[in-house]
C-alpha positions in Angstrom: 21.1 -46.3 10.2 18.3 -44.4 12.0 21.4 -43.2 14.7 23.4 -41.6 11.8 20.0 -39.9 10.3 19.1 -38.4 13.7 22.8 -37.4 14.5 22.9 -36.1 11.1 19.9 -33.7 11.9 20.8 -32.8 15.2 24.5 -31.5 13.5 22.3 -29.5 10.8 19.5 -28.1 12.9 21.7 -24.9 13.8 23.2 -24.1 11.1 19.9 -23.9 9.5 18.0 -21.9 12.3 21.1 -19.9 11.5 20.1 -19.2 7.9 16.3 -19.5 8.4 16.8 -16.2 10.6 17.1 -14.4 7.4 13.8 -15.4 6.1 10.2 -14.2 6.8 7.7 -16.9 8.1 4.1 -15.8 7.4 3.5 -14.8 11.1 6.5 -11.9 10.7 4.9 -11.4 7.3 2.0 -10.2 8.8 4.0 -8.6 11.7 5.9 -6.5 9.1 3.4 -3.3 8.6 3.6 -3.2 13.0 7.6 -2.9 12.1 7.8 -0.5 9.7 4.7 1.9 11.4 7.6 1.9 14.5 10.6 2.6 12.5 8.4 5.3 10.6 7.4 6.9 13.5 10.5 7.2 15.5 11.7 9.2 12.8 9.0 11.2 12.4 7.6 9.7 8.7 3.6 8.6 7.8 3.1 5.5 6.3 -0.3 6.8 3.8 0.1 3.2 2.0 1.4 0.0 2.6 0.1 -2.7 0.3 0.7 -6.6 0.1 0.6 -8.1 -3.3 0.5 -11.6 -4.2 2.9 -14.0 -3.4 5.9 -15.4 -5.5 7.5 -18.4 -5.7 10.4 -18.6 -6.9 11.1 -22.4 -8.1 14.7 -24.0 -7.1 15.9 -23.9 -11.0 15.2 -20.0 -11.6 17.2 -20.1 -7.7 20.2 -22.1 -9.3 19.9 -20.1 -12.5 19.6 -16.2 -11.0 22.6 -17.7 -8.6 25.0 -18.6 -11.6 24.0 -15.6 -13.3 22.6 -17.3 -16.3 19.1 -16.1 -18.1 16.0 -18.0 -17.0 13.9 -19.4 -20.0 10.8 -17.7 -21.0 7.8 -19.9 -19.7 4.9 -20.9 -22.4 1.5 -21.3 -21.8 2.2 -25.1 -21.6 4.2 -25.0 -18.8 2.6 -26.5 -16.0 2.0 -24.6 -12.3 5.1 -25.7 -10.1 4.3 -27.8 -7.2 4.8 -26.5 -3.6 7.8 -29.1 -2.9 9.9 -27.4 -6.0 10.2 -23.6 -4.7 12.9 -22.6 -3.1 11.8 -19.4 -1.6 8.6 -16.9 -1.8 8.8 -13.3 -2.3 6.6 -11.0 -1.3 6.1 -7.8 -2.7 4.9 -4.8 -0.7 3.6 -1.5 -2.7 4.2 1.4 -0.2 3.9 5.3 0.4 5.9 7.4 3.0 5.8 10.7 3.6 8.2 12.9 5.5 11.7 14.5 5.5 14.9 12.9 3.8 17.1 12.8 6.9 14.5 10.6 8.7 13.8 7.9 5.2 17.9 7.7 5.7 17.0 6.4 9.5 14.9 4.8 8.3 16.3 2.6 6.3 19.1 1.9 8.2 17.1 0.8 10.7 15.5 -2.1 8.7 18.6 -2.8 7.6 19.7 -3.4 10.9 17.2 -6.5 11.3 18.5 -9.9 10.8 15.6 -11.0 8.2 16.2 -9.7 4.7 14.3 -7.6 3.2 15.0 -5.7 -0.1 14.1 -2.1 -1.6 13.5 -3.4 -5.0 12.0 0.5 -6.6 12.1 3.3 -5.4 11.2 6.9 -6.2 11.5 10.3 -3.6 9.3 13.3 -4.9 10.4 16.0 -3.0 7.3 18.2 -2.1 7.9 21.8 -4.0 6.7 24.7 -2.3 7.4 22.7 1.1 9.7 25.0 3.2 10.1 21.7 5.7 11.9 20.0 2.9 9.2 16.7 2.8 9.5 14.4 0.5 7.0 11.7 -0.6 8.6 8.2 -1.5 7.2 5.5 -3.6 8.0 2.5 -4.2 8.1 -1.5 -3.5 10.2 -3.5 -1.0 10.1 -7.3 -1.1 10.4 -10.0 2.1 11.8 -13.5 1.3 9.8 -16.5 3.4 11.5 -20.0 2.5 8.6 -22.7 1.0 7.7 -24.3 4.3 5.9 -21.2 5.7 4.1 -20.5 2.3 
């Protein structure tokens, strides 16, 4: 029995380090504002904010439920705080500012889309600076990381 169980993990391993790759763990989390300063500055945008708000969790029903497309119920004040062990995933929100041209948010963006973890543009809004012969923009808005339960 213990064979089977420990052949049964070593056949699963990779194809979950192949999945996990998608996912933040708290380390890359932190590591995130490093990666977008470098993408921002290689195409010549400032990062004025970049905020971290609290984290999510997003418990495995609303998962299954979001996943088949049907409506969540609305939570009452009864409803107890999920435990750790019934999340599926975290998401974490990140409030940020970026100032600069349109051509380089483009390249920028496509370069964090480029990266294997996922990471989502969830609002967005480009102001584009009047008066500004350069043709800057300022953009505003919040992207989200995913980081699976383990990490969190």
């Amino acid at each position: 029995m213990m064979v089977m169980k420990k052949s049964s993990i070593k056949k699963l391993t990779p194809e979950y380090e192949k999945y996990s790759t998608l996912f933040h763990t708290r380390a890359e989390v932190e590591g995130l504002y490093e990666t977008l300063s470098y993408y921002a500055g290689l195409n010549n945008l400032v990062i004025s904010k970049i905020e971290k708000q609290d984290i999510q969790g997003v418990s495995k029903a609303d998962a299954l439920a979001e996943s088949s497309g049907k409506k969540k119920k609305k939570k009452t004040k009864k409803t107890k705080k999920k435990k750790a062990s019934t999340m599926a995933y975290y998401k974490i929100p990140v409030n940020f500012e970026i100032d600069g041209n349109f051509l380089g948010y483009i390249k920028f963006k496509r370069a964090l889309s480029l990266s294997q973890k996922m990471l989502n543009f969830d609002k967005e809004s480009i102001q584009v600076i009047k008066g500004d012969t350069t043709g800057a923009i300022k953009v505003k808005g919040v992207l989200t990381v995913v980081g699976l339960s383990g990490d969190f």
